[in-house]
C-alpha positions as CSV (number, residue, x, y, z in Angstrom):
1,X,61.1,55.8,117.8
2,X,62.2,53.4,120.8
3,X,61.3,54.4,124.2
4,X,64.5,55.4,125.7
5,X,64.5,57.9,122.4
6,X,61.5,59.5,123.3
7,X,62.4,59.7,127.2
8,X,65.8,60.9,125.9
9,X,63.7,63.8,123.8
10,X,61.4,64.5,126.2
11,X,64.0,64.8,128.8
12,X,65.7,67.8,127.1
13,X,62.2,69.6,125.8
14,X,61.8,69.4,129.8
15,X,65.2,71.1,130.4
16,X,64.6,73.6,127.9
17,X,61.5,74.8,128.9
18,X,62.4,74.2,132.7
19,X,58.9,75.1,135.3
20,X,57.0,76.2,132.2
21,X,54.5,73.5,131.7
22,X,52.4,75.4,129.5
23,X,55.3,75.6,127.1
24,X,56.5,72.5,127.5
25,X,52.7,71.1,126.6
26,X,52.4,73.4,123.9
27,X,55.9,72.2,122.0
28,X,55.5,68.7,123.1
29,X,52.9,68.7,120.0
30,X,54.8,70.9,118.4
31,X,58.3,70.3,117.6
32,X,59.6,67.1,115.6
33,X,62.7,64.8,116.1
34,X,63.6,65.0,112.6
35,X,62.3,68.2,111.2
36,X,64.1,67.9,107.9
37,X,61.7,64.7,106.9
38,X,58.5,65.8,109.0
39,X,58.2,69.6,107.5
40,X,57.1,69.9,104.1
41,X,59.6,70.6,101.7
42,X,57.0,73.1,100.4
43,X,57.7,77.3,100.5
44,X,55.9,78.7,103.8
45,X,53.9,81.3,101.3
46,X,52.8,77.9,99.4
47,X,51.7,76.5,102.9
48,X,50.1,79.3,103.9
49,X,48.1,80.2,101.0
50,X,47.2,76.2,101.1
51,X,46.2,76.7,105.0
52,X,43.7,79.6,103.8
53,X,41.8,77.0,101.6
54,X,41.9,74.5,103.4
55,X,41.6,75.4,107.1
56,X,44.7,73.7,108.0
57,X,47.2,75.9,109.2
58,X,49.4,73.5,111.0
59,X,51.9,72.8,108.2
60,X,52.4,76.2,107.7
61,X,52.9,76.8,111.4
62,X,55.5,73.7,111.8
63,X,57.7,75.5,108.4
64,X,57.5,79.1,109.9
65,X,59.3,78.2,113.5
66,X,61.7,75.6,112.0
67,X,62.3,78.7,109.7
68,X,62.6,80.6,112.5
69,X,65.5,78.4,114.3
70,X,67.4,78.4,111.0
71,X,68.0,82.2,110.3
72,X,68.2,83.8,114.2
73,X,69.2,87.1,112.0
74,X,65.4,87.0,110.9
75,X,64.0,86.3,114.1
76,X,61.4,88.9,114.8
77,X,60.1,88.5,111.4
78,X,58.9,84.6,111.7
79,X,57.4,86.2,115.3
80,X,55.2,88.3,113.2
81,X,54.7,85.3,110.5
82,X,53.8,82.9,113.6
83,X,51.2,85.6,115.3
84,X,49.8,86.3,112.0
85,X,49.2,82.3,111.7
86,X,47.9,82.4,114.7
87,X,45.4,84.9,113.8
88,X,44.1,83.8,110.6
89,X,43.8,80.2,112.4
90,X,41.7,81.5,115.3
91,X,39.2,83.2,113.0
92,X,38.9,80.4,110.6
93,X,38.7,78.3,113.9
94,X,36.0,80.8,115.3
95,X,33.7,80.4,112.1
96,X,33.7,76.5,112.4
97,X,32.9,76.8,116.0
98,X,30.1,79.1,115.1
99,X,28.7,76.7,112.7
100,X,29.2,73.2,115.0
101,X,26.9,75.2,117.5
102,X,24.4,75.8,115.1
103,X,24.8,72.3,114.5
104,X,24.7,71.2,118.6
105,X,28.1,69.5,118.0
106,X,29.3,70.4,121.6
107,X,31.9,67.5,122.1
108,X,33.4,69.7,118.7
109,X,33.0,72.7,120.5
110,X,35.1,72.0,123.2
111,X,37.8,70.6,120.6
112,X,37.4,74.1,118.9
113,X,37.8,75.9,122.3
114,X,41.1,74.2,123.2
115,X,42.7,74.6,119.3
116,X,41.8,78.7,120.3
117,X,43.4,78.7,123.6
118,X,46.4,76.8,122.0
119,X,46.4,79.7,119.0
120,X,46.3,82.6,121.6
121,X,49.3,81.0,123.7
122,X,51.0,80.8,120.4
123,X,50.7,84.2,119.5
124,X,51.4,85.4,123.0
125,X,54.7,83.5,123.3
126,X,55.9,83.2,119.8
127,X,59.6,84.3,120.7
128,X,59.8,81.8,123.8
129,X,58.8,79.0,121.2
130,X,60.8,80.3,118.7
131,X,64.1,80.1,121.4
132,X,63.4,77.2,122.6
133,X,63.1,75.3,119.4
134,X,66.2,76.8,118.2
135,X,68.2,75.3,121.4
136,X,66.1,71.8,120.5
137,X,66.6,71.4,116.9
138,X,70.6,72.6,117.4
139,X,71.0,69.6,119.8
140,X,69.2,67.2,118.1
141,X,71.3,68.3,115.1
142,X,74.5,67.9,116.7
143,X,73.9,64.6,118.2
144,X,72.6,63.9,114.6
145,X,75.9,64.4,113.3
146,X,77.8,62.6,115.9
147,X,75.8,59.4,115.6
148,X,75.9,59.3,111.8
149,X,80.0,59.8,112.3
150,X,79.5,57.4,115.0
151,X,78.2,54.6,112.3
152,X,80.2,55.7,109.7
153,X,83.2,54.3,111.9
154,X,81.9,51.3,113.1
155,X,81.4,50.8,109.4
156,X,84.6,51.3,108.3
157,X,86.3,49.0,111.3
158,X,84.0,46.4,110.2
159,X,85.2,46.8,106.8
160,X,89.1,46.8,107.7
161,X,88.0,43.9,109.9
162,X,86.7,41.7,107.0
163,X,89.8,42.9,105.1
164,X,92.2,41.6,107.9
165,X,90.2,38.5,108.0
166,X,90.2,38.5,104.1
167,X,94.1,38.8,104.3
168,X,94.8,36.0,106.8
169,X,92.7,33.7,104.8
170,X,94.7,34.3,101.5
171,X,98.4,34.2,103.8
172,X,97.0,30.6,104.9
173,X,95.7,29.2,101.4
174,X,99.4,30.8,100.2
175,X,101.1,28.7,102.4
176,X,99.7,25.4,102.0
177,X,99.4,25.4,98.3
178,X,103.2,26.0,99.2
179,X,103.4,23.2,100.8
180,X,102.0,20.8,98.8
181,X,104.1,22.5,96.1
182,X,107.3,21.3,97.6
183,X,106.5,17.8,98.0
184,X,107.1,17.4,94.7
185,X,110.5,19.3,94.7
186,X,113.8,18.0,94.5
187,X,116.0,18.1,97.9
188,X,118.3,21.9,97.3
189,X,114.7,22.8,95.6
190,X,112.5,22.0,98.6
191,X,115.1,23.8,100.8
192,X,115.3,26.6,99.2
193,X,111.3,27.1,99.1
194,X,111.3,26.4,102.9
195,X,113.6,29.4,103.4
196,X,110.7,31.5,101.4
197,X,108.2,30.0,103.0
198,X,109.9,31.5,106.2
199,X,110.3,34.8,105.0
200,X,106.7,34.7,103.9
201,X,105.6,34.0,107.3
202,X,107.4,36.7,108.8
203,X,106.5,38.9,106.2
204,X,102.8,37.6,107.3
205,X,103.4,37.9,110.7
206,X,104.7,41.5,110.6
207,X,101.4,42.3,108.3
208,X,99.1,40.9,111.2
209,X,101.1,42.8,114.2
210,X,100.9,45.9,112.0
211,X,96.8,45.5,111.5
212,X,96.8,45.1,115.1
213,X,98.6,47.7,115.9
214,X,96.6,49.9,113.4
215,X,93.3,48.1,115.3
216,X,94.0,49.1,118.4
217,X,94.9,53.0,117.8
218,X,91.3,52.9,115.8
219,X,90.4,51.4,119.2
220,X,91.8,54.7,121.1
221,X,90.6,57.1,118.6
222,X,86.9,56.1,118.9
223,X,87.4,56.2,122.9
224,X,88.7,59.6,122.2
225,X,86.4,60.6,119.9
226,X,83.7,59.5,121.8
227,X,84.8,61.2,125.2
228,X,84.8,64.6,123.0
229,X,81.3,64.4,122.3
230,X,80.4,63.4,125.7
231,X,82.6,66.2,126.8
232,X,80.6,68.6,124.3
233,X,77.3,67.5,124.9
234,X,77.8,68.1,128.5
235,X,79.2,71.4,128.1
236,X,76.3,72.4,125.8
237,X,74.2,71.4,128.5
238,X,75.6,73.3,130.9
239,X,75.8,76.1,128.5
240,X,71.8,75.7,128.2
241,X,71.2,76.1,132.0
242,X,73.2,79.1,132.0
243,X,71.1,80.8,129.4
């Protein structure tokens, strides 16, 4: 990710979570830019029984609150799903600590220490990370959208573009194969092909004014497009400081 992406996503996470740096911290580590290819794909009661073997609960915890932002009708449920995460990670956590201070690992200690504190904050604020993701992942999805409609013109102008180019260059070959056509003509013969070549050429030139005209209202409509998503990402902002 480029830097002024990362400033960009930082930036709203900041909004979001506004003078709550403990929240911000915590989902800083915690949410993704692009859930839909960072999540596994996997079932959340795969992930979980796969956290109680291994240890890792993480996976698990990433699928239950993008879960969580995707069906707000089952809100406190994923809460219950996220503290219970919590939980089972906090005891598994406890037990390795245990074991690393048996061992006099204390530089692992303190690692354990923090993942705990981290866990309990978790549990204890499970709906505020659950809201706040929800407002994160919408934006990012919207702004998703608009930038892969955003390509998906510029790709098509570039294509009636080449097109226009492609056009021109076949109106020009036209014309002087023309040309040298009639210099083997007889005199009414040449005339009369000079009078087609001229309605050719306007023909040609109406074509190109046409394209240009159609280039420049594509022209108006990105500049309108575009000044409707500024206008919606600005009132979504606003709507976000309101809430």
């Amino acid at each position: 990710m480029s830097k002024k992406k990362e400033e960009k996503e930082e930036s709203l996470l900041k909004e979001l979570c506004g003078d709550d740096a403990k929240l911000y911290d915590f989902l800083t580590n915690c949410l993704y830019v692009n859930p839909l290819t960072s999540i596994s794909e996997k079932g959340l009661d795969i992930l979980t029984e796969e956290a109680e073997k291994s240890g890792n609960f993480r996976p698990a915890v990433d699928k239950a609150i993008f879960e969580g932002t995707q069906k707000p009708g089952e809100r406190e449920r994923y809460i219950k799903v996220i503290q219970n995460l919590a939980s089972k990670t906090m005891h598994a956590t406890e037990q390795e600590k245990e074991k690393v201070e048996k061992e006099g690992l204390t530089d692992r200690t303190v690692s354990l220490e923090r993942t705990i504190e981290n866990q309990k904050f978790m549990s204890e604020r499970a709906e505020d990370i659950i809201n706040v993701a929800f407002k994160y992942y919408n934006e990012q999805s919207m702004e998703r959208g608009e930038n892969e409609r955003r390509e998906a013109r510029v790709e098509a102008r570039w294509e009636a573009e080449s097109k226009e180019v492609r056009a021109a260059d076949l109106e020009k070959a036209g014309r002087e194969a023309r040309k040298k056509e009639r210099s083997g003509m007889g005199r009414e013969q040449k005339k009369e092909a000079e009078k087609q070549d001229k309605r050719e050429e306007l023909a040609a030139g109406e074509r190109k004014e046409a394209r240009g005209e159609e280039r420049k209202e594509a022209e108006r409509e990105e500049r309108r497009i575009g000044e409707q998503e500024k206008a919606g990402r600005e009132a979504r902002k606003k709507e976000r400081k309101g809430n």
